[in-house]
N, C-alpha and C positions, 0 to 999 in steps of 0.2 A: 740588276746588272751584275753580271759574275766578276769575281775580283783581279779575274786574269785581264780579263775585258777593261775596267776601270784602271789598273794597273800600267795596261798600255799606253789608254789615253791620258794618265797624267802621266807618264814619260815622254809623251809624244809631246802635249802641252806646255813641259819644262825645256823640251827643247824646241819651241817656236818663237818667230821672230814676236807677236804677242809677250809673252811669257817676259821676255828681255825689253818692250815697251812699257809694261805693265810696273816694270822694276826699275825701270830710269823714272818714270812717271811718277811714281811714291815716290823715289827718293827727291827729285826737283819739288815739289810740295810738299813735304816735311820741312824743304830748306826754307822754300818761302813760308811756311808758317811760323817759322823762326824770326820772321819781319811784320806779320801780317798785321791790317789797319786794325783790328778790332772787331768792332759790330755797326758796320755800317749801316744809319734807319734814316729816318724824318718822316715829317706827319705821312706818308705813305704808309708806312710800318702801323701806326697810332689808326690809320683804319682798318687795318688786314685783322689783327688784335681785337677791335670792337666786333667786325666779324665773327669771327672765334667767338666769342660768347655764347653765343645762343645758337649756334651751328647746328648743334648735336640734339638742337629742341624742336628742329624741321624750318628756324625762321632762317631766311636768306636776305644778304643784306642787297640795298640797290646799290652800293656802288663796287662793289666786290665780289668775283665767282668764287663758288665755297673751296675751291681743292686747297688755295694756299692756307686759309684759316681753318680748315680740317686739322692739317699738319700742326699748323701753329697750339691749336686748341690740344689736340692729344701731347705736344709735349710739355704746355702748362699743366696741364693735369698728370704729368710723370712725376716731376720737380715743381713743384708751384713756386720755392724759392729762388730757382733759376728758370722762370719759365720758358726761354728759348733756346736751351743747352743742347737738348736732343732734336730740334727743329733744324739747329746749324748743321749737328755732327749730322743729320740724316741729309741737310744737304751737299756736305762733303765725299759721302758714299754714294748720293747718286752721281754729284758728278765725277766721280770717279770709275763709277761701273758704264759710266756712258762709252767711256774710254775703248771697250772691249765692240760696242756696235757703230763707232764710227769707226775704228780699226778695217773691221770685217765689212763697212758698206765703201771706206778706200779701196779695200783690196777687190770691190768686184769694178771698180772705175779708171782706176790707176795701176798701170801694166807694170812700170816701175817697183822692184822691191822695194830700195833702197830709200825710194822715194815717200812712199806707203809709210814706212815706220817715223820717216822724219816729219811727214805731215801730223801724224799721230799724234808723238810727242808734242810737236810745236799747239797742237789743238789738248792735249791733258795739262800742259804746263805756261799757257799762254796768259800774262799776269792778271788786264782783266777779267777773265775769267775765272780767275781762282780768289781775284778780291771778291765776290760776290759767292760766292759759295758763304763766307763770312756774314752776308749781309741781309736784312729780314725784310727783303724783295723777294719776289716769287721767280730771277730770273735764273737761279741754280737749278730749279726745276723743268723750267721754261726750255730752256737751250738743251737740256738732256733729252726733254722729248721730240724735241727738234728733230736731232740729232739720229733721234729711235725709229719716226718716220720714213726718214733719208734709207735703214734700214730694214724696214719694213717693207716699202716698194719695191727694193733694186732684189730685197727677197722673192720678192711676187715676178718681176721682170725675171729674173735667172729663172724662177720654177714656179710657174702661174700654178696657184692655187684657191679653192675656194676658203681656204678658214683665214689665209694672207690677207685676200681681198677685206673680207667682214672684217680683221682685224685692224685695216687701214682706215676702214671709212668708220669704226666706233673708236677709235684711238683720235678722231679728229674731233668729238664730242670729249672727250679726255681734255685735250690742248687746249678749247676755249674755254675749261672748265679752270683750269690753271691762268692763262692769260686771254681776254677779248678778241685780243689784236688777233690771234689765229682763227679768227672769221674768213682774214682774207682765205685761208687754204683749203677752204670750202671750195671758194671759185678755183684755183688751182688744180685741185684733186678732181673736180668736176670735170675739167679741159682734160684734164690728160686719161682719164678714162675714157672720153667720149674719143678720144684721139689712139687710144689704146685699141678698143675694139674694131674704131673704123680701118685702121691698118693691119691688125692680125685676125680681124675675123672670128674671134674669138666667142664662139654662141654661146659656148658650153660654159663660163665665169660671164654671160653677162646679167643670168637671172636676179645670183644672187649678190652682186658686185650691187646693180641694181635694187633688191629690198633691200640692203644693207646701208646704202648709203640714203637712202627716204628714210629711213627708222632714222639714222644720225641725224637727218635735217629736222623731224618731230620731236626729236626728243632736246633737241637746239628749242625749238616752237615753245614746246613743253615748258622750257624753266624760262624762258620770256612770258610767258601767260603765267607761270607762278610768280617770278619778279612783279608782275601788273597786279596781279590779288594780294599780294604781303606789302607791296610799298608802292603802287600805285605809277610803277617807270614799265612800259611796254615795249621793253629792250634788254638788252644784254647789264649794262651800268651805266649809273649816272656821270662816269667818266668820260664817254666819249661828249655828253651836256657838257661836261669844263671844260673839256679840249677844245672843243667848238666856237666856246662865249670867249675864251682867250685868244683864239685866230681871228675873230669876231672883232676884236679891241684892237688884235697888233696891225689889221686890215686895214684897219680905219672905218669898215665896213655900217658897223653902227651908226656912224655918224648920218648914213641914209633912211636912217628908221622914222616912221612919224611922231613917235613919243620923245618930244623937245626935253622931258623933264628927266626920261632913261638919259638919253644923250648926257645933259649937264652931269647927270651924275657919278657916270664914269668919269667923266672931264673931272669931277671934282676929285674922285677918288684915287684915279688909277696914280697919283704917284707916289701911294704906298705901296704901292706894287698890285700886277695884274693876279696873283693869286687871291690877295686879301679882298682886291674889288669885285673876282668872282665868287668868291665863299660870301661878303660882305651881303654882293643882290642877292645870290641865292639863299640865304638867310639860314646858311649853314651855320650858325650859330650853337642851337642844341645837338645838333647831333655829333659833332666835334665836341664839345663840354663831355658829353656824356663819354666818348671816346676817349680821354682823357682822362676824366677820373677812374675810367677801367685800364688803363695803361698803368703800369708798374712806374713809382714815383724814380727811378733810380737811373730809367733808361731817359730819361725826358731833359737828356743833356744838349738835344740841336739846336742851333740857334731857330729854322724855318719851324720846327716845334711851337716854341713860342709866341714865335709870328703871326701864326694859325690861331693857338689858343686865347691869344687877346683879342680877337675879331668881335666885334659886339653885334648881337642882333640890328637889323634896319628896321625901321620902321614906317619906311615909305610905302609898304604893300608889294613890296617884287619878293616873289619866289620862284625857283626852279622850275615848276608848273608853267607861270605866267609870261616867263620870260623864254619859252622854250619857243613859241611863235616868231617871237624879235628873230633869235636865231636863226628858225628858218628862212627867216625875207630876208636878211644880211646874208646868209649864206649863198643865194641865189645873185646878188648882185653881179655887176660887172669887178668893181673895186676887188670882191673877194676873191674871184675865178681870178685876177690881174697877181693876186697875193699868192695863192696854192702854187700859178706857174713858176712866180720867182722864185719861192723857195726849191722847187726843180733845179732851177740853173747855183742858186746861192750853196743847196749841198756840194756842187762841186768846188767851191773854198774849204769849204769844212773839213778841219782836222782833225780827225779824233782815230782814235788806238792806235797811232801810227801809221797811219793812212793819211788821205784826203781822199773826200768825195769822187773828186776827178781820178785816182785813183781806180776806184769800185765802178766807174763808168764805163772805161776803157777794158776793164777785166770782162765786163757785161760786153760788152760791143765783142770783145776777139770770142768769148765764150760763144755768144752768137754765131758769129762767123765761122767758126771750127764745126758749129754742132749742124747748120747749114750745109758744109761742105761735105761732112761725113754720111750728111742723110742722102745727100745727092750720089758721093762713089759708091755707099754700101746697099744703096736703095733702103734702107734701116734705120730706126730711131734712136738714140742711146738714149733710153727713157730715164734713167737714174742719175744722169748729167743733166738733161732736159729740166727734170724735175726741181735739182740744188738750182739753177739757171729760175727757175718760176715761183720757187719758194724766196728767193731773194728779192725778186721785182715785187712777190706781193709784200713782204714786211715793207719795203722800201714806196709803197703805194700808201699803206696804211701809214707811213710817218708823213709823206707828203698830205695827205689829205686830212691825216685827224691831230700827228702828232703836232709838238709846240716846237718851236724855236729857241729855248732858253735853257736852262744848269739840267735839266732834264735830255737830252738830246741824247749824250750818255749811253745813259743806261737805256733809252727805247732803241739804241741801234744797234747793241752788243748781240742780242740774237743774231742779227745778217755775218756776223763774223764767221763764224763754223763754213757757213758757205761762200763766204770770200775767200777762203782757207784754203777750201776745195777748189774753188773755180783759177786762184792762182798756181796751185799745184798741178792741176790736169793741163795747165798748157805749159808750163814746165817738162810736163810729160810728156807733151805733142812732143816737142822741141829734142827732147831727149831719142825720144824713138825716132827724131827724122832724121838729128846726127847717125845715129846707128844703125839705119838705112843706107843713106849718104856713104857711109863708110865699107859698109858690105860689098855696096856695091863697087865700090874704087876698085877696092881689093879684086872682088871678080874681075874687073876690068886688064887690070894689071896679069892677073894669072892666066884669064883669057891670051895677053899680048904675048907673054911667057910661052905658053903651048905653042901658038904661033910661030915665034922666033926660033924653036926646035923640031919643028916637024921637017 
């Protein structure tokens, strides 16, 4: 690039509305680093870490996809004395370069300037999000790529391209590589291509849209048939097994299993709590021990830390293996399908980052209804609203269906945020552009009567 050329464009850059986001945005997160909690962990952190171990030696663990213990593993091995120094600060740089592709996938959604930059800010500087950039969760990575996708596609919609396409559908092998839960966006991303091409006709991107997204679902296959030969789980992690056995117990759903002697012993157990009595049957015993004594003695201040780590072996004969059948038959019941609904209607109480559920319903419902009424005036899909609109419903499918109902709820539903973000901003924007319709036209009306009154 010649210097005259570079030269322009970071003048040009220093005077964009970016450039002055990018600058309120460090300085509001510098301030809040001036307050910030620490290093927020618990035995979640204590597996990501045993993970990391053996990473780098081809072994993969069952209950964790390697991207966040890649990270974790290379910055124990930069600082061994501080092993998760450069872990944090990397993921304070992503989520802060995220800044710069959800800026630029507003500005292709949200006609409003003014609007654009405040959404922006409000999404770089919004507190939980910036507690967790702190914290040795994989969700400061998680929400970025989110985030990167959203950008990715509305790329592809403004200027279909063949490298965009392949980039979208190997970026979705990426995300569940980082978090499980982006399984759902499989089915998503699926709909809205097969919805892409049936409407634009598009021959010319559907070959390689097409091998590109079979490779992503094989090589998804791929590291499910390596999980099944390294540790013996023919699935993504033995996470969604605990998410499952605990909806299983808060159901009541267990209680219709034929193994009278499983029953009593949940009965016995669960009121030390539904984690301890899953780890307990699952006889997750040594593999926790082990995770533990490779955890760094100085971070092992949680209390649910310890919780975990006094769980003693059972010796009834249930493990994870055996007890993975129970599951299926309670999951199948009536009681349980009775349980999933409720928690449908029960998220609409639920309070959390300043919201309620009912909240994120109503936003879903008008978001609907706008993107309805605009496909019908424009004959036209706004696929990159569509899309924040169906990446929402499916995170929000995957909590109803897998996640739990307890101190966890949190952090599984901080990702939907970016896109509540969105979906409350764009109908702000409706609103904005219909005022300023509304009023153009007055005015016409008025100048119209005016000409009239002179002639």
């Amino acid at each position: 690039m010649k210097i005259e050329t570079l030269t322009y464009k970071t003048k040009t850059f220093l005077k964009s509305d970016l450039f002055w986001v990018l600058i309120i945005s460090f300085t509001i997160r510098n301030l809040y680093h001036l307050v910030n909690p620490g290093m927020p962990q618990n035995a979640d952190s204590v597996t990501y870490h045993y993970a990391a171990q053996n990473i780098f030696k081809g072994a993969i663990d069952a209950s964790r996809t390697p991207i966040y213990p890649m990270l974790m593993r290379v910055s124990e091995l930069i600082t061994p004395a501080h092993p998760f120094k450069y872990l944090v600060a990397f993921q304070h740089l992503v989520s802060f370069l995220s800044i710069i592709p959800f800026y630029l996938f507003a500005k292709r959604v949200v006609k409003n300037r003014a609007i654009v930059n405040v959404l922006t800010v409000l999404y770089a500087c919004f507190p939980p999000l910036l507690f967790y950039n702190y914290a040795l969760f994989p969700e400061a990575i998680f929400i970025a790529s989110l985030v990167f996708t959203l950008y990715l596609f509305s790329g592809f919609v403004q200027t279909p391209t063949t490298g965009k396409a392949i980039a979208l559908n190997m970026f979705l092998f990426f995300m569940v590589m980082v978090k499980p839960v982006s399984l759902v966006f499989y089915g998503v991303i699926a709909f809205v291509w097969v919805l892409w091409f049936w409407t634009n006709r598009d021959a010319k991107h559907l070959k390689p849209v097409a091998i590109s997204f079979l490779a992503s679902v094989l090589l998804l296959a791929g590291y499910c048939g390596l999980n099944n030969i390294q540790n013996g789980y023919p699935g993504l992690t033995t996470i969604s097994h605990d998410n499952t056995f605990i909806n299983v117990i808060f159901s009541g759903a267990y209680r219709e299993l034929p193994d009278k002697d499983f029953i009593t012993t949940i009965d016995t157990v669960i009121h030390k709590g539904h984690y301890y009595t899953v780890f307990y049957l699952n006889n997750d015993h040594d593999r926790y021990q082990k995770g533990f004594a490779d955890y760094p003695l100085e971070y092992r201040h949680q209390h649910d830390m310890w919780g975990i780590y006094i769980i003693p072996p059972n010796e009834l004969g249930y493990t994870t293996e055996n007890i993975r059948p129970y599951l299926k038959t309670a999951a199948r019941t009536t009681t349980y399908a009775r349980y999933i609904l409720k928690k449908v209607f029960d998220f609409a109480s639920f309070r959390f980052f300043f919201i309620t559920g009912l909240t994120v319903y109503i936003l879903i419902l008008l978001d609907m209804v706008l993107i309805l009424r605009n496909t019908i005036k424009f004959k036209t899909i706004d696929y990159a609203r569509a899309l924040n609109l169906l990446m929402l419903l499916g995170l929000l499918l995957a909590f109803f269906v897998g996640g739990v109902n307890d101190g966890t709820r949190n952090r599984v539903l901080l990702p939907i945020i970016p896109f509540v973000m969105v979906q409350g901003t764009l109908l702000v924007d409706s609103l904005v552009l219909a005022m300023q319709k509304t009023l153009v036209q007055s005015r016409m009306q008025k100048h119209s009567k005016y000409d009239e009154k002179w002639k």
